[in-house]
N, C-alpha and C positions, 0 to 999 in steps of 0.2 A: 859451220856444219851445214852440208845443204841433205835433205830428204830426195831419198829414192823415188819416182814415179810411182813405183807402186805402195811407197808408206804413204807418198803422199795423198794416192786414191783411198788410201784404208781411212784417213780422219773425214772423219762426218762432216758435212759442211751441214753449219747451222748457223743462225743467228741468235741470241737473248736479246731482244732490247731492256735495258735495265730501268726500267718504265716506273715505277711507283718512289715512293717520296724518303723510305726510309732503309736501311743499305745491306745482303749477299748472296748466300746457294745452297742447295739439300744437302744434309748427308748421305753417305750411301757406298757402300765398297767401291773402292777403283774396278774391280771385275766387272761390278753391278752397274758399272757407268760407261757401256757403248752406246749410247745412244748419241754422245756429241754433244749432250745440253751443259755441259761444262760445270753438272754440280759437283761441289766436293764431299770425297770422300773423308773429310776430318772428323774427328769423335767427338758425337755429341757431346751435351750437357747431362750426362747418366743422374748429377745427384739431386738436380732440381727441375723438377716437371713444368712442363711449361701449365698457364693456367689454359681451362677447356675453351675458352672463345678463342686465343687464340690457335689452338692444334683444328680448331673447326673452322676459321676463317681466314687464318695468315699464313698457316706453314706450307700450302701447297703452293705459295709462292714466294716464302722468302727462308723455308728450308725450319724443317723441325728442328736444326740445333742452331737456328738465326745466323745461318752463315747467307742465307741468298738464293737467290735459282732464278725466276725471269724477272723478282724483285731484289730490290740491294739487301746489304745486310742489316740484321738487325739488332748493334751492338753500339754500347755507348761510344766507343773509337770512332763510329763513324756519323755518332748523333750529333758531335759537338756544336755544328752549327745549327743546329735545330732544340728551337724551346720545346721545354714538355708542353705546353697549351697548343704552339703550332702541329707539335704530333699529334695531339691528341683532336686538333679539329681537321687534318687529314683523315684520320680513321675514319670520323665521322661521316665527311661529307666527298671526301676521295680527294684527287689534283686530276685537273683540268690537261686535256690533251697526254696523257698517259692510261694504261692499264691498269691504275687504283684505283679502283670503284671507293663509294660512300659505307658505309657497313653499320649508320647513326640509329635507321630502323632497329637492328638485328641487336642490338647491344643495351644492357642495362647501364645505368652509372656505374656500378659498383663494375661493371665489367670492362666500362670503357678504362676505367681508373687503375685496374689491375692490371689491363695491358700493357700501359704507356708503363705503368712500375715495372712491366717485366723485362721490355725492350733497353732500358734504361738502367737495368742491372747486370754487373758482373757477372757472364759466368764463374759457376765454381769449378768449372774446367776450361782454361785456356782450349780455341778451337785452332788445330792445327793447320796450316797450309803448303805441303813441302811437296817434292818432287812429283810424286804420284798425281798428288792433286793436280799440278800445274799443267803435267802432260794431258790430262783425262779431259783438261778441257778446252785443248786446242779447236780453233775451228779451221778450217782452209775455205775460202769463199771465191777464189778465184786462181785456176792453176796458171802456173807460170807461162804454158806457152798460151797463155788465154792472153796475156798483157801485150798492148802494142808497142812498136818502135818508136812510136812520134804519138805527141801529143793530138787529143780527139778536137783540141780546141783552138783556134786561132789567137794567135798573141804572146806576148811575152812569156813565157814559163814562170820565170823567177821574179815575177813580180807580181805573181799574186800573193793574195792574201788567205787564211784559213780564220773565218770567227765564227769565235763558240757564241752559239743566242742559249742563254739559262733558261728562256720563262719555257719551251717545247724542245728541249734537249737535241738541238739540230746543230749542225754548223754550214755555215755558206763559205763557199769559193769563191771570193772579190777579186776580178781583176781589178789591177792597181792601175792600167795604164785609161779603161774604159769609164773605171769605176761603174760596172755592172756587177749582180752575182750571176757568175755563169753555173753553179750548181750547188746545189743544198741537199742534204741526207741527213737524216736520223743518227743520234751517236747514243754510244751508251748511258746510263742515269750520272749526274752529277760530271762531267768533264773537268779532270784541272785543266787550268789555262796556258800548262807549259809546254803546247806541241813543239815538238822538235823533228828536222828535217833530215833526209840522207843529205852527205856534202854532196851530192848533182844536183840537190832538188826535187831527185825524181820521185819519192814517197814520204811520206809525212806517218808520225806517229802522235797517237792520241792515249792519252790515260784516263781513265777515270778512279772515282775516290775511292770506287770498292775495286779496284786492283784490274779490271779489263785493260788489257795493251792492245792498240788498233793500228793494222798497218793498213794506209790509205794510199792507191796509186792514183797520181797525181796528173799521169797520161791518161790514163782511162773513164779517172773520175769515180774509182770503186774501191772499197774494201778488199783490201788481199788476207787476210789473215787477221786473227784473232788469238788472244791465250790471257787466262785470269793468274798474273804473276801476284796478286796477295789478297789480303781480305781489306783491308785500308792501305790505301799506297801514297806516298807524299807526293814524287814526280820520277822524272826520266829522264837521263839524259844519253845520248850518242855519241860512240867516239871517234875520236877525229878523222881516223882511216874507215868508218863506217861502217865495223866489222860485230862491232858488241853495242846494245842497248841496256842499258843497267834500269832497275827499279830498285826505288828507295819505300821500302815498306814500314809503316808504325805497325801494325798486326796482318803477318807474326813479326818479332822482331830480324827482319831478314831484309838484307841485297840480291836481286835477283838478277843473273845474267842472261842475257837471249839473245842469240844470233838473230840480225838484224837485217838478216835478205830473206828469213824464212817466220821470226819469231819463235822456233822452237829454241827450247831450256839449254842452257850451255852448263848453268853452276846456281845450287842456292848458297849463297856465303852466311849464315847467322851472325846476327851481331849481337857481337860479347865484344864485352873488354878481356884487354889481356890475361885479371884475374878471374875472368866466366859471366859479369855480369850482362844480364840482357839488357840492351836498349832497344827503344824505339829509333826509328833512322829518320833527320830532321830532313836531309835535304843531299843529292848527290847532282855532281857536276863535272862537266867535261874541262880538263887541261889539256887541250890539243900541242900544242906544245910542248909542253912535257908528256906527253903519249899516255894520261894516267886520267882516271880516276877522283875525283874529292869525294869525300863523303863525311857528313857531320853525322854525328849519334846524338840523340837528344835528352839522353839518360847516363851518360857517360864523356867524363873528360878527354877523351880521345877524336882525333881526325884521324880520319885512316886516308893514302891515297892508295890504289891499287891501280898497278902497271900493267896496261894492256898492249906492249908491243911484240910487234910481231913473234921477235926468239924469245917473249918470256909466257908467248900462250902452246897450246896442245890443240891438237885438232881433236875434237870431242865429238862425240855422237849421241849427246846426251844418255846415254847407256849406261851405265854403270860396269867398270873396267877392271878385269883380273889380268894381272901382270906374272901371276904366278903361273909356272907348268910343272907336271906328271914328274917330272925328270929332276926338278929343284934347280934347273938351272935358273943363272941369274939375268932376269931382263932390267932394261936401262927402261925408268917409268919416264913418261914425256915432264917437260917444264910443268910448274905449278899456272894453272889459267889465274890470273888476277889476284896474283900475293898482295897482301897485306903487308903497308906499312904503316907502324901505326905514330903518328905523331900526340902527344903527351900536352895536356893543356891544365890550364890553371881553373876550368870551368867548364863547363857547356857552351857552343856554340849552338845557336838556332839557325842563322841566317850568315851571310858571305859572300865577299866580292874579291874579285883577282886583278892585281894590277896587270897591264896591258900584256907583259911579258909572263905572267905567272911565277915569277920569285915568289911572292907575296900574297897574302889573305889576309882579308880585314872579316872580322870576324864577330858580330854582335849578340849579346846574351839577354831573356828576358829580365835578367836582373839588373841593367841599367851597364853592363862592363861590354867594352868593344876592344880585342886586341886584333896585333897584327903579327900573322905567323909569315916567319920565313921560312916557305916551303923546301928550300935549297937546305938548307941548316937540320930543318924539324925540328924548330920551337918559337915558343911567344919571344917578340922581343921590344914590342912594346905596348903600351896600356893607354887607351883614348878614353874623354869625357865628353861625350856625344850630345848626351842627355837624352833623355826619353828611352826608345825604339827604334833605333835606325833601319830603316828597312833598305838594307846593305843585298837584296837580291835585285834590287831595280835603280840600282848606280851603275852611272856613264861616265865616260870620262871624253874629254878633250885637252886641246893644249892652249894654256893660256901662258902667251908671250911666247918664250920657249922652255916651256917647265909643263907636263902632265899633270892635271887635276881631275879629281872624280868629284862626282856629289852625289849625296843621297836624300830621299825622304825620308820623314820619321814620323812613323805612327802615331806617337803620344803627342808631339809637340809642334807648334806652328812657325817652324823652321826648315829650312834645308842644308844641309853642311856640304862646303865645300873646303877639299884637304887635298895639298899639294901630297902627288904620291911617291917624292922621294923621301922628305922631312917627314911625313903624313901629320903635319901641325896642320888645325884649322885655319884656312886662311879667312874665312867669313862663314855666318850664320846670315843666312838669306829670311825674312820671317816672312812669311805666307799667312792666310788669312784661316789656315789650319792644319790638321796632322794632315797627310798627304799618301797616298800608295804606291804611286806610280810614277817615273819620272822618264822620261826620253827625249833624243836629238837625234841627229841627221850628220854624219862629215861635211853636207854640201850644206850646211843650215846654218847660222851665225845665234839660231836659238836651241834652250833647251824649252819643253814642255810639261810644265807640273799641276797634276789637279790635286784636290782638296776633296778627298774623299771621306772624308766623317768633319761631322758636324755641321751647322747653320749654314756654312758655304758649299755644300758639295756640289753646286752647282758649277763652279770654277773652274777653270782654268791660267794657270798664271801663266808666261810666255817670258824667260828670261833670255835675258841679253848674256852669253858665254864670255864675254869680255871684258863691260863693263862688270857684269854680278849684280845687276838690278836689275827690276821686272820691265818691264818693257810695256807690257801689256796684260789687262787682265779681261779672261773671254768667259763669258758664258755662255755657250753654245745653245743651252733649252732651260732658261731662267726655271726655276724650283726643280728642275729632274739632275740626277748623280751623274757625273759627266767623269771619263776616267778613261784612262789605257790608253794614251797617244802612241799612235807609231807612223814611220812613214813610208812611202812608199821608197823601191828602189833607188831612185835619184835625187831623193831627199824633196822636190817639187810641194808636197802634198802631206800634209800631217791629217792623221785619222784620230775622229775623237768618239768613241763608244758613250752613248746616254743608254745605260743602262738603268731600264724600264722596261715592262712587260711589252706594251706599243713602244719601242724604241727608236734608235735610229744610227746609222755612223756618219758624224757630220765631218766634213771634207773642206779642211782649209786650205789656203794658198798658204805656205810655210811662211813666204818674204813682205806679201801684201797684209796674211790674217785675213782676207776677205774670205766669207763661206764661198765655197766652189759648189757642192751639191751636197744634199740632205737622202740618204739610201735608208728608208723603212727595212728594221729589223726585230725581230724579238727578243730581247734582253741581250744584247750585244755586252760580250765583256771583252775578254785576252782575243787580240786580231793579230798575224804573226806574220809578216813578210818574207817570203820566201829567201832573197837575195841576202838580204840584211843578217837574215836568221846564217845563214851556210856561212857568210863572208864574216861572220863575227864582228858586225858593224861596234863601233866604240857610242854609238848612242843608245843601243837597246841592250836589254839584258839576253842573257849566255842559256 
């Protein structure tokens, strides 16, 4: 769908920085919201009144029914990572380099104590977020004939880099080739770290937790577009013709579609199971190969994949469409946008990896069970002993000998499984010196990269050998600080290591030698995302 010039002139161009510690937006009619500030219009909480300190000191910026407005929202969906003591000593004393002021003066105990209960209680009315809402709060920051032909910058296109710094909610623009940031900007509060790219490269998209989708031009170096697709959002992904952006939302329980040259709403799909149940949605993902869709539910035994080619979409206008006339004659309604097919499982999947071709899904459950679905088929057809946690969203795969193998980290345990992906038998349990997050390689690279990111070690870095299946090396990039998210640069040259810390840094290895290349000062560096690698679907990073 692309907008007329002049709908286009009609949306307000505005920006929210989603600045304070705890996560949404106002209520208020969709009529009552031309102003662009992108609050929603979903129904309060009618049956339980908020207490008086906070309607006097929080609502006019995180929305009387804790949905949000130029603060996130304020609902246990999106507190998860967040202790009550740490909420409660934000109140107090505010967060550094944001819009939350301290509020410790102004508050009794009795009042600080009531807050944090209140923020951290169910509403007794789910708060809604569907179409009305989503249109109300597009922004447009940049019109299209505003965008140039050519890049503003000198250098490689596709081989930058995009990282999110967490401690002042910014992300910088590393060239890969310079290893400079040639540009940093403010993002929304709380970033996930799965930006994903148009297949040219030429725009990047950003999510955050409380549901902002940011379209970022990559020639200009500017924000185009803006729209808050949910209230908590898992991530995003792009399909492979570059036509639809999907969001995977846990509240409300909903997939959102968006045409992905403008950001406006294509389709909200809810997610129910077949017999009505809502789930929350754990995690959606691109099959460019098969022209689809994945998508896990995290509350229901179902995968769904939904087909986005070409003769099975409708050209939408996000409008809402009467196919009926005066006359009763009969119109032919366009194809359904992104059917539903739903694949049937024996549990819940959270997390999942695709072998190279996309037959196949290996699929791992908080309960300790990892199958593998044959996408072709649509169904389980075998059952793995992984142990632990596999964190099956950040496996790689190469080929050892002439046979394809993946591996993965695993959250609970201090191993890395590696499994041939035609047999999918373990071929070897690598142990490491703990559970691990993140794991990446390089085509032109003879290693993979694995840190140790919880426990005593998170200083680590382990460097395996792809052939033998031993460690090679083991790096500490900034002895005592969390060191995590290797990725490389376009030609594999250079592996990037994130020491996330407030003062942090990306430190810059030689892939082949391991000697440090340079040390680039950042602020809490986490997810850093290579251009080339990201579009070309490198077999050493994740999808």
């Amino acid at each position: 769908m692309k907008l007329s010039r002049s709908t286009a002139r009609c949306m307000v161009l505005l920006m929210i920085l989603s600045a304070c510690t705890l996560a949404s937006a106002d209520s208020g009619s969709d009529a009552g919201n031309d102003s662009g500030s992108g609050k929603p219009s979903g129904k309060p909480d009618t049956t339980t009144r908020p207490p008086a300190a906070y309607t006097e000191h929080c609502a006019s910026c995180h929305g009387e029914a804790r949905l949000g407005g130029i603060g996130p929202a304020l609902l246990p969906e999106g507190l998860r990572r967040l202790s009550r003591a740490d909420a409660a000593e934000v109140i107090q004393v505010g967060r550094p380099l944001t819009q939350m002021p301290g509020f410790g003066p102004k508050l009794s105990p009795t009042d600080l104590s009531t807050l944090v209960d209140w923020i951290y209680s169910e509403p007794s009315v789910q708060p809604s977020w569907g179409p009305a809402e989503i249109r109300a709060s597009y922004v447009r920051h940049l019109a299209f004939e505003e965008l140039p032909k050519e890049p503003t910058f000198q250098g490689d296109r596709l081989n930058l880099f995009m990282v999110v710094e967490q401690a002042d909610h910014h992300v910088s623009v590393l060239d890969g080739d310079e290893l400079v940031v040639i540009h940093r900007f403010p993002s929304r509060f709380a970033l996930h770290g799965g930006i994903k790219y148009s297949p040219d490269g030429r725009f990047a998209f950003l999510a955050s937790r409380d549901g902002w989708i940011s379209q970022f031009d990559l020639y200009s170096l500017k924000i185009v577009a803006e729209i808050r697709a949910g209230i908590n959002t898992r991530n995003i992904a792009i399909s492979g013709d570059g036509r639809i952006l999907l969001v995977a939302n846990t509240l409300p329980h909903s997939v959102v579609a968006l045409d992905a040259s403008t950001l406006a709403l294509l389709k909200v799909i809810p997610a129910r199971s077949k017999q009505g149940k809502s789930s929350r949605v754990s995690a959606v993902y691109a099959a460019p190969s098969r022209e689809s869709f994945i998508v896990a539910l995290k509350d229901v035994a179902e995968l769904w994949e939904l087909d986005y080619r070409q003769d099975a979409r409708a050209e939408y206008t996000g409008l809402v469409h009467d196919f009926g006339t005066e006359s009763g004659e009969k119109i032919v309604r366009p194809p359904e946008l992104l059917p539903i097919r739903r694949i049937a499982l024996e549990g819940v999947l959270d997390d999942f990896f695709f072998d190279s071709e996309y037959h196949n899904l290996l699929g791992s459950s908080r309960n300790g069970s990892t199958w593998v679905v044959n996408l072709d088929v649509g169904r389980p057809v075998k059952k793995l002993d992984l142990g632990g946690l596999p964190h099956l969203g950040s496996g790689i795969t190469w080929k050892l000998g002439d046979r394809e193998v993946m591996a993965s980290p695993n959250l609970q345990e201090s191993s890395i499984a590696v499994l041939d992906t035609q047999s999918w038998e373990v071929i070897r349990q690598i142990p490491t010196l703990g559970p691990g997050f993140f794991l990446r390689s390089h085509e032109n690279s003879p290693y993979a990269f694995a840190d140790v990111f919880f426990g005593p070690h998170r200083d680590v870095i382990h460097v395996i050998d792809k052939q033998s299946l031993e460690i090679k090396a083991t790096l500490r990039p900034a002895p005592g600080s969390l060191s995590g998210h290797v990725e490389f640069t376009r030609d594999g040259k250079r592996a990037l290591v994130s020491i996330s810390e407030p003062d942090g840094e990306i430190v810059v290895y030689d892939s082949m030698s391991l000697e440090i290349v340079k040390r680039i000062p950042m602020r809490k560096p986490s997810g850093k995302y290579n251009v080339f690698n990201k579009i070309s679907y490198s077999n050493g990073t994740s999808h």
